[in-house]
Structure formats: C-alpha cells, structure tokens
Backbone as JSON, one array per atom type, in Angstrom:
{
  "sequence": "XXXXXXXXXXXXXXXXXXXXXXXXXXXXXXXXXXXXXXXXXXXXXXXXXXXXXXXXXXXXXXXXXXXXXXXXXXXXXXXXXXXXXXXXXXXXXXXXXXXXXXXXXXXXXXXXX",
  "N": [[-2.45, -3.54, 12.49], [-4.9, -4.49, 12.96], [-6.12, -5.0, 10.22], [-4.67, -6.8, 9.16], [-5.17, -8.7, 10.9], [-7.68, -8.94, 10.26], [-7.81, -9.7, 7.75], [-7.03, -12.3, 8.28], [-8.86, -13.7, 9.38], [-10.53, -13.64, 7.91], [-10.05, -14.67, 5.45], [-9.32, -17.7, 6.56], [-12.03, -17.96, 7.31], [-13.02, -18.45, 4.71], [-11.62, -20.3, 3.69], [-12.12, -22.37, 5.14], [-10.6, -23.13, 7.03], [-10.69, -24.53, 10.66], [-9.66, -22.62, 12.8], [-6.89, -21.13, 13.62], [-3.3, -20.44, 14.79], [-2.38, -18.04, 17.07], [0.43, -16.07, 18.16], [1.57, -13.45, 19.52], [4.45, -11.11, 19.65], [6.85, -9.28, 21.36], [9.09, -8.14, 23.31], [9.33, -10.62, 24.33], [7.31, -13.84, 23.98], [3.88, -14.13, 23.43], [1.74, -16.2, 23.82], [-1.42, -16.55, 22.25], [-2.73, -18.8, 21.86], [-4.97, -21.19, 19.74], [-7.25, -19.9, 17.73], [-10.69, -19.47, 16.93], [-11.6, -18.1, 13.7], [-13.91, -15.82, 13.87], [-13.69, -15.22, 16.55], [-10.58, -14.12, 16.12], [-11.27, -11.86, 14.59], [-13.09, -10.04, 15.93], [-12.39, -10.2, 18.51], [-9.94, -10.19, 19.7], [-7.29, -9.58, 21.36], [-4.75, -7.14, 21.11], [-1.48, -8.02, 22.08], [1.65, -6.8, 23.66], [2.6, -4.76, 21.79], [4.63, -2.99, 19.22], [6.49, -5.44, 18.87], [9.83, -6.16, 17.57], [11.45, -8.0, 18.05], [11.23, -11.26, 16.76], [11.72, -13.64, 16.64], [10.9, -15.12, 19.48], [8.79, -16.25, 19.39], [8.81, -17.27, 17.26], [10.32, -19.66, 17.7], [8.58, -20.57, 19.63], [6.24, -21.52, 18.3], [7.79, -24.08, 16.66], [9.1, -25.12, 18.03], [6.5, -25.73, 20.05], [4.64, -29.15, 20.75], [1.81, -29.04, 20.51], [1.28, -27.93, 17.79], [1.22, -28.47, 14.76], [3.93, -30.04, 12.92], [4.07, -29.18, 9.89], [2.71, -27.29, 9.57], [2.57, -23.66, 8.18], [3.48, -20.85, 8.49], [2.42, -17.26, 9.35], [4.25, -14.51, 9.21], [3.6, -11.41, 10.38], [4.77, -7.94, 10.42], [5.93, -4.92, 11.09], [7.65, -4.56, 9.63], [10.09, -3.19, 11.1], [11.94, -4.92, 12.63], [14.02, -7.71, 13.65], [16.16, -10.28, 12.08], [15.08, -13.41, 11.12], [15.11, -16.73, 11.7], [14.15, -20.32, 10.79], [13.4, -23.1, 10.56], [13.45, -24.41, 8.19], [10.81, -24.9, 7.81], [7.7, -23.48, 6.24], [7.05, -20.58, 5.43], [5.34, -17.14, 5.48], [5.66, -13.68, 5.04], [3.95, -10.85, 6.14], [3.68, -7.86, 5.6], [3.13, -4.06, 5.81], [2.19, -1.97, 2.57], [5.02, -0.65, 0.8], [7.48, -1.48, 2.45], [10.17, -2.74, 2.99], [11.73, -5.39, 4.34], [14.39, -5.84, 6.84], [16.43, -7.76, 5.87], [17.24, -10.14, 3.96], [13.92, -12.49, 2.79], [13.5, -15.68, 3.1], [10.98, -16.97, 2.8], [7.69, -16.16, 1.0], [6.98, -12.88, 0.35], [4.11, -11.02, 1.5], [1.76, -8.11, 0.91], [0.11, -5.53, 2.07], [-2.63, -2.91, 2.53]],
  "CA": [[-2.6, -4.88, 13.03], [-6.52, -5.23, 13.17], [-6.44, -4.91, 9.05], [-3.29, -8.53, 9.19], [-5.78, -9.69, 11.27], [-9.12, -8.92, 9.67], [-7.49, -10.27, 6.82], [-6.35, -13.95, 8.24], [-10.02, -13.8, 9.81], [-11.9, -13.79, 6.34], [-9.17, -15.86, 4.64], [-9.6, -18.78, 7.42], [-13.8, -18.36, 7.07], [-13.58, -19.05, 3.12], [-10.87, -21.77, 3.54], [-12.57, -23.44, 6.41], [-9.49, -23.24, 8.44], [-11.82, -23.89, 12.23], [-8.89, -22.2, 14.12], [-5.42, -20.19, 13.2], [-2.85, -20.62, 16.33], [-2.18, -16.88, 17.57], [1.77, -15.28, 19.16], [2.37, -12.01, 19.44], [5.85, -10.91, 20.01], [7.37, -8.06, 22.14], [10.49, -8.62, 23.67], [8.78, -11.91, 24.44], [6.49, -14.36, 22.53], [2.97, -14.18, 23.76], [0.79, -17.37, 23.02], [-2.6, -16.71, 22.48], [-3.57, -20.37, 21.59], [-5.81, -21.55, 18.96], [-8.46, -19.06, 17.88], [-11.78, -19.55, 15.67], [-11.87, -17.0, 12.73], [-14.78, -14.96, 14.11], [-12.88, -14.46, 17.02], [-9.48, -13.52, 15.67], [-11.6, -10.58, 13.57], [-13.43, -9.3, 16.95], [-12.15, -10.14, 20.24], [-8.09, -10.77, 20.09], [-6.31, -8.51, 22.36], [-3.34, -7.17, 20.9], [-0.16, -8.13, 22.99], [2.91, -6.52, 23.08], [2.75, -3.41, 20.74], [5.86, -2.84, 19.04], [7.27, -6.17, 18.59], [10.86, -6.22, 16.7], [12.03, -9.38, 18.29], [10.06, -12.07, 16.55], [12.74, -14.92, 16.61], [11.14, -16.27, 20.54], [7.64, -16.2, 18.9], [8.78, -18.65, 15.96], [10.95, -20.69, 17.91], [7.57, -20.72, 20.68], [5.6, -22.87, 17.28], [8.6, -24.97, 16.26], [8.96, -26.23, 19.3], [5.29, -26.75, 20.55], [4.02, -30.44, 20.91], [0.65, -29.22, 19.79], [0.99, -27.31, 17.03], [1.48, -29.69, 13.4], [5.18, -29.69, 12.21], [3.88, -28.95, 8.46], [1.74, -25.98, 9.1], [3.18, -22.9, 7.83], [3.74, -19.49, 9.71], [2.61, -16.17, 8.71], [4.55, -13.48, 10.13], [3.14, -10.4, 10.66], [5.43, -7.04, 11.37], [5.79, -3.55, 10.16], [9.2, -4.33, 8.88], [11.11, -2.7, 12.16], [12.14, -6.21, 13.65], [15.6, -8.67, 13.84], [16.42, -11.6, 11.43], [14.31, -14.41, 11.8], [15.41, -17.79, 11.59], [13.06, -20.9, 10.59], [13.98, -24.18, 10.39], [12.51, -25.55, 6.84], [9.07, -24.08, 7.95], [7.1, -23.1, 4.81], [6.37, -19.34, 6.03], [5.56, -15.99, 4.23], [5.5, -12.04, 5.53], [2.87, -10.23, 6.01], [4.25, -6.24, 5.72], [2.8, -2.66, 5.13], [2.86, -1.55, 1.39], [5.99, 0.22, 0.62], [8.13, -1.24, 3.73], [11.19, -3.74, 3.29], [12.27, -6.49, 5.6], [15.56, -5.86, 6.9], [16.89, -8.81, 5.71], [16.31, -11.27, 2.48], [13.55, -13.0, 3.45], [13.09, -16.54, 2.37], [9.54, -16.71, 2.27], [7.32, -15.14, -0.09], [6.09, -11.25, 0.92], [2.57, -10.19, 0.9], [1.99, -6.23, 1.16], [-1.36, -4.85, 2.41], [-2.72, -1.41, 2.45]],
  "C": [[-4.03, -5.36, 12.84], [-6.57, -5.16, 11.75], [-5.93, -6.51, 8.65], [-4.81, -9.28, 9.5], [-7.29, -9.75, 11.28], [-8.8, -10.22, 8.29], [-7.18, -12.2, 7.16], [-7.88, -14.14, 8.52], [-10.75, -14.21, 8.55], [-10.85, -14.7, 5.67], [-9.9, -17.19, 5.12], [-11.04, -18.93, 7.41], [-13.57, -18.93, 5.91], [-12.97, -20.45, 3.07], [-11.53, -22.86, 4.22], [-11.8, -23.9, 6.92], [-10.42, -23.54, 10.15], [-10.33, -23.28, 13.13], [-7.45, -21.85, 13.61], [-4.61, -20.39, 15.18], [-2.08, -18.83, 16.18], [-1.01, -16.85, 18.14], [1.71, -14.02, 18.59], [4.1, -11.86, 20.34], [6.09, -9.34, 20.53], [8.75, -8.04, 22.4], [10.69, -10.25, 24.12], [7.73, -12.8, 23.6], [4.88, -14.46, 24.06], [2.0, -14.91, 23.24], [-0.78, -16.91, 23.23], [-3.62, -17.77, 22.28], [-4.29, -20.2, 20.5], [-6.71, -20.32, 19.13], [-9.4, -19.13, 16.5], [-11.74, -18.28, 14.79], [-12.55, -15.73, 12.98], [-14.16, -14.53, 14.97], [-11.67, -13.79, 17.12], [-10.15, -12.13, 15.02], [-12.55, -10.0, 14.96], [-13.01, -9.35, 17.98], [-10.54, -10.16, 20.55], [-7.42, -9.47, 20.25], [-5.22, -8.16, 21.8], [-2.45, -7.28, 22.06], [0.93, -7.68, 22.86], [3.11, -5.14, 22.52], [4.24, -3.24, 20.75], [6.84, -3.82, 18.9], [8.67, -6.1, 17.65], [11.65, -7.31, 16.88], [11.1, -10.61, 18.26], [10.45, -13.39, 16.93], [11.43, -15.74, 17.66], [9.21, -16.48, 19.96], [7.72, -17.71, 17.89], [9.41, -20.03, 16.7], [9.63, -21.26, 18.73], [7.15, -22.28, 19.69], [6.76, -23.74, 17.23], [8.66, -25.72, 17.11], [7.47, -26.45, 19.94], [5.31, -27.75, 19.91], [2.5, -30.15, 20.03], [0.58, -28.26, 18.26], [1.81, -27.94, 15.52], [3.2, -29.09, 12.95], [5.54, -28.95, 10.44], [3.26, -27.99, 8.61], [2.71, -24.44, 8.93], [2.57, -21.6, 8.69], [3.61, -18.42, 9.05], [2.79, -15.08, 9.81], [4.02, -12.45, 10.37], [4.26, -9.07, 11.0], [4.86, -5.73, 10.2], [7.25, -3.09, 9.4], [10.69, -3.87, 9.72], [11.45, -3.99, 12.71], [13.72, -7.12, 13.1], [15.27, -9.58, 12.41], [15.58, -12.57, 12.07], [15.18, -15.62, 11.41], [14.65, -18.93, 11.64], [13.52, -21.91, 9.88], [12.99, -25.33, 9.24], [11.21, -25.38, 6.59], [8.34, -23.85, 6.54], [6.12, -21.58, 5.99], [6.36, -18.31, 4.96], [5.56, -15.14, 5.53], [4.37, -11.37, 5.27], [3.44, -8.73, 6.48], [3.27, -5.06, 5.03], [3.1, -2.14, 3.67], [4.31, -0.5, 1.73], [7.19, -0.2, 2.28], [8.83, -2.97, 3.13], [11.18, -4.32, 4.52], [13.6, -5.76, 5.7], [16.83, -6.93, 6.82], [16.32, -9.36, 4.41], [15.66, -11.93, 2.93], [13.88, -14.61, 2.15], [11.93, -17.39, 1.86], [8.95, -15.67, 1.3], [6.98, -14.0, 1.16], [5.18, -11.03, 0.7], [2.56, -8.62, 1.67], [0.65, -5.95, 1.67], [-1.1, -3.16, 2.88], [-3.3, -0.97, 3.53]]
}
C-alpha cells in the first residue's frame, strides 16, 4: 500500500494535481477527503487493512456532491476483492505484479512491483 501510494504521491507532484480525493475500503468505505501530494506520500493513515469489498468506496465518489463527475478513479487492491461496478466512470486498477482481478475488468490494469 505505501509503494500505490508513494506512487500517486509523485505522479500528482509532476502533474500538478494540488490534491487526489482519498477512500479506503474494508467492509466499509472510509473517506479520507482531499489530500495534497506531500501528504498522501507521508502522513495518510491506512484504514481498513484488508479491504475486498470495494463496491461502497466507489459508490461513496459517484455519489458525492463534491467530488467532479468526470474525474476518474484509481482503484487500488491486491486482487482479493468482489466485482466492482462503475457507472461510465473512466477508472483503471492499480494491482501487485503477477496478480489477476477476479473479474474482467473494464478499465485498463497497471501492475507495480
């Protein structure tokens, strides 16, 4: 998890993203709100450990008021988790080399080591 999210951290500095919106998922979706780059790569608490039910996480964005209808969603798991469902979204995967989805996704896959 701190490698996903080293990684969105230095992405979001070069892009000049000022702020990535944070959920972790468990059996529940855990909002951690908006977070600046620097602090997504030092201070963000993991929540949850072990998430496999991501679904109330995605539905959490779709339905917020504040969070843009066009911005796209990158998931995060280790591949152990349910079907997602995502209503037109423009999302990808973010998975462990060598580890399938359990499902076809319809986003692209990125792999990290």
């Amino acid at each position: 998890m701190a490698t996903a999210l080293g990684a969105i951290a230095s992405y979001s500095a070069t892009r000049d993203v000022p702020a990535a919106r944070v959920v972790f998922c468990n059996a529940e979706a855990y909002d951690v709100g908006y977070m600046r780059p620097e602090d997504i790569a030092g201070t963000v608490k993991v929540k949850g450990r072990g998430g496999t039910v991501l679904q109330p996480g995605i539905d959490l964005l779709e339905k917020a008021e504040d969070f843009p209808k066009e911005a796209p969603l990158l998931i995060i798991t280790d591949g152990y988790c349910d079907k997602v469902v995502l209503h037109g979204r423009e999302h990808a995967f973010l998975v462990p080399q060598g580890v399938n989805l359990p499902f076809v996704p319809k986003g692209k896959v990125f792999r990290m080591r």
